[in-house]
C-alpha positions in Angstrom: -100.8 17.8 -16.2 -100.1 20.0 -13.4 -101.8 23.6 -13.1 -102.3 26.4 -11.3 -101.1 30.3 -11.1 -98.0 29.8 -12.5 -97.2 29.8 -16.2 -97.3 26.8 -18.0 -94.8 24.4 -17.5 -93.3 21.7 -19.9 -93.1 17.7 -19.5 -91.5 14.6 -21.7 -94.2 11.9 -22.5 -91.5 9.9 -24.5 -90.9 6.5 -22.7 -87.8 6.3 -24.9 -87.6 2.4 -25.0 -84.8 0.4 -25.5 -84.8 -1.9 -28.9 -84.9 -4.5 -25.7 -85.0 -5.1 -22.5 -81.4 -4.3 -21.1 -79.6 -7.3 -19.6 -77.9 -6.9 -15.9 -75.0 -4.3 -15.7 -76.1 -2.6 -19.4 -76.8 0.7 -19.6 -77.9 3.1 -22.1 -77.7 7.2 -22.9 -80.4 8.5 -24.7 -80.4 11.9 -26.1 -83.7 13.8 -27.9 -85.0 16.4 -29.8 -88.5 17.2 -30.1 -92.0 18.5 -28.6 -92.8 18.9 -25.0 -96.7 19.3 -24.0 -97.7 22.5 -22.3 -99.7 22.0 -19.3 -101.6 25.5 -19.6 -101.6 26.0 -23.6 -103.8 29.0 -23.4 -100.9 30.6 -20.9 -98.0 29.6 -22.9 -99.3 31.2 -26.5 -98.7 28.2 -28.2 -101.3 27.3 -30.7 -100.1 23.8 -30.4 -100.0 23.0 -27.0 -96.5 21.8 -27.5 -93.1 23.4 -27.4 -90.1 22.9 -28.6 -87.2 20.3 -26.1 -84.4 18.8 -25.4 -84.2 15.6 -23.3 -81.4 13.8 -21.9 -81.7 10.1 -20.5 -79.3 7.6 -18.3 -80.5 4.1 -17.4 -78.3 1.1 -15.9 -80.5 -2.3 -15.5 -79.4 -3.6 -11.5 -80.8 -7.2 -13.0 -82.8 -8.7 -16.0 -85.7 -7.7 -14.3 -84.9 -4.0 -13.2 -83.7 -1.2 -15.1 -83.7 2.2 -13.2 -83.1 5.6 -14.8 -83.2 9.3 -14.5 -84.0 12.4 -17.2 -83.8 15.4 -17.5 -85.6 18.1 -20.1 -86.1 21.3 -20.7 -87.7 24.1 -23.7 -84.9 24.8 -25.7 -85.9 28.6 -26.3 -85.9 29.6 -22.7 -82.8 27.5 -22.3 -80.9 29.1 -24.4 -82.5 32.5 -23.0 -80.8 31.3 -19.8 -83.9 30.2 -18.2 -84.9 26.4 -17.1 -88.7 25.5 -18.1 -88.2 21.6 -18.1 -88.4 19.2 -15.2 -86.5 16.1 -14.0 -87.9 12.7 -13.6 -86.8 9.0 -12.4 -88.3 5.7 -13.6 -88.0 1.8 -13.4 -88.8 -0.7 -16.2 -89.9 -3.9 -15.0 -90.2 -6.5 -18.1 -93.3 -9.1 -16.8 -93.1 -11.1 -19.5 -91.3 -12.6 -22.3 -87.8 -10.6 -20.5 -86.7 -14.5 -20.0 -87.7 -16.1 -23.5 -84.9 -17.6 -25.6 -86.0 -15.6 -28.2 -84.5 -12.6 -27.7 -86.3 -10.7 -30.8 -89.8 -11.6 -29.2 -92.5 -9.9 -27.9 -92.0 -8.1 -24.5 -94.2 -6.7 -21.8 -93.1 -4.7 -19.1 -94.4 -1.7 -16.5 -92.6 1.6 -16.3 -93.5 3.6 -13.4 -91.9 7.3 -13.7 -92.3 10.3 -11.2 -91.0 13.9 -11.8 -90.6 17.1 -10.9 -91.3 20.3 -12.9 -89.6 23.9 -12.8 -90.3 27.4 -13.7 -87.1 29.0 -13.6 -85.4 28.1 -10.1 -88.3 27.2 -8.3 -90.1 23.3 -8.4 -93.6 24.6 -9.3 -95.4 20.9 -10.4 -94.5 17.1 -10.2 -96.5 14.1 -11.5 -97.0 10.4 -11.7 -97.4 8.2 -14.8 -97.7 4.2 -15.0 -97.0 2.9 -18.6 -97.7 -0.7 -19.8 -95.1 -1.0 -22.4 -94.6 -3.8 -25.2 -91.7 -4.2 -27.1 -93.3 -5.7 -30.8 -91.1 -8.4 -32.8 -88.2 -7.1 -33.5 -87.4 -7.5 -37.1 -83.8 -7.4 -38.7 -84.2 -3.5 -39.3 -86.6 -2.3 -36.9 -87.3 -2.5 -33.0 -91.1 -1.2 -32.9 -92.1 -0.5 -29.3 -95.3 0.9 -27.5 -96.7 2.0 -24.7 -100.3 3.0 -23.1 -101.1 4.5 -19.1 -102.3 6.9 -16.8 -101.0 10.1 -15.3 -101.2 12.6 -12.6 -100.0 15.9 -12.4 -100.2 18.9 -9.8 -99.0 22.1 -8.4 -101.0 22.9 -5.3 -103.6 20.4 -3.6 -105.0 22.7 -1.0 -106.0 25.7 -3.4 -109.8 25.9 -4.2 -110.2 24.8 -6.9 -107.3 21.9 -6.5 -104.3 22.8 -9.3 -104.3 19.0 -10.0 -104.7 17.6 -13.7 -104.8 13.8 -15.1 -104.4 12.0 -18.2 -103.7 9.1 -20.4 -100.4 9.1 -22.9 -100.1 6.2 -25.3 -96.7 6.0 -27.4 -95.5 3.8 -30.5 -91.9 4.3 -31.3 -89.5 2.2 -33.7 -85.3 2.4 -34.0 -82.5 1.4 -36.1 -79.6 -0.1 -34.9 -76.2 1.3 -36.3 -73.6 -0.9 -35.7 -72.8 -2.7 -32.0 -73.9 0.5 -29.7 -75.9 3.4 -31.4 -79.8 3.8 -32.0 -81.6 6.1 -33.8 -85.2 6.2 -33.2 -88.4 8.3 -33.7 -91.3 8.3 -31.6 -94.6 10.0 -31.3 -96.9 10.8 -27.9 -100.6 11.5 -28.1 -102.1 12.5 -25.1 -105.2 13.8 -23.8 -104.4 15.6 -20.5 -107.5 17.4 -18.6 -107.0 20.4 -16.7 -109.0 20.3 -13.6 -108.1 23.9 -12.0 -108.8 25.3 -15.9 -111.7 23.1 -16.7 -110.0 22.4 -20.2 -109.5 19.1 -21.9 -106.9 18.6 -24.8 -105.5 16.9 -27.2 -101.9 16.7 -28.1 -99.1 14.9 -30.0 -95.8 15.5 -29.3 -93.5 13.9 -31.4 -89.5 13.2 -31.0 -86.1 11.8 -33.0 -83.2 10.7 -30.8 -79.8 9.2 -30.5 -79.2 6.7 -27.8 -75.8 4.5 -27.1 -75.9 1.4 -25.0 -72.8 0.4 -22.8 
């Protein structure tokens, strides 16, 4: 939700969740295709306020009740132009209740804080904040429905007047199919309302993504 001067930049809203929690020493690679939300639309030229990405994912859980990772993402049109629009971002997923129940196809709850830096070619021209509640629904012997509901926080320069600052709130419902001991696919979709302080414009979006994830 970062804005300012520069063009519009790209993030991933997709919290990406595992079918469950990951145990200690588990670890998962998550690769996606879909939309990334613009955080200046109206400087982009997109009608949708979305653009088309690429997303890449690594996550290793240090215990049963810590799983950190790191992302990385970027619009696929400029990257294949040879320029980097995306970002890269960190997070942790602490499950808070339901991570110990015997029933391992039960409902979950968990926080997933996440932090990350934007870019505009070579330069770092935004970063943000987002805390996501997530709740993995009972899994059934097909499906592993997930979703997820928080704030977030972007910016690009704090001391401008106005502030380039912008918040928001991204909620997420996702579902996957296991194939056989160690792929997933999956399909999610993000709907956000982000508000653009420096622009004075609220919007709507929904950004949508399919992935391919393997757990190790």
């Amino acid at each position: 939700m970062g804005a300012g001067c520069a063009p519009s930049l790209v993030y991933n809203p997709a919290v990406s969740l595992p079918s469950r929690p990951l145990i200690k020493e588990q670890g998962e690679a998550i690769g996606t295709l879909g939309f990334l939300p613009e955080t200046r639309p109206h400087q982009s030229g997109t009608t949708s306020h979305v653009s088309g990405g690429g997303a890449l994912t690594l996550r290793y859980a240090f215990s049963n009740r810590l799983t950190l990772g790191v992302s990385a993402w970027s619009d696929l049109q400029d990257f294949f132009n040879g320029y980097f629009r995306g970002g890269f971002g960190a997070e942790a997923i602490f499950p808070i209740a339901g991570g110990g129940d015997p029933d391992p196809n039960g409902m979950k709850l968990g926080l997933m804080p996440r932090t990350a830096v934007l870019f505009d070619g070579g330069s770092i021209e935004g970063g943000g904040f987002a805390i996501p509640v997530v709740l993995w629904l009972p899994k059934t012997d097909l499906f592993a429905t997930y979703a997820a509901l928080g704030p977030a926080l972007g910016y690009r320069d704090l001391s401008t007047a106005p502030a380039q600052w912008g918040y928001g709130l991204i909620g997420n419902l996702g579902t996957s199919i296991t194939l056989g001991s160690s792929f997933r696919i999956y399909a999610e979709v993000a709907g956000i309302v982000q508000v653009n302080q420096y622009d004075r414009i609220t919007h709507g979006v929904f950004a949508p993504s399919v992935g391919l994830a393997l757990t190790f």
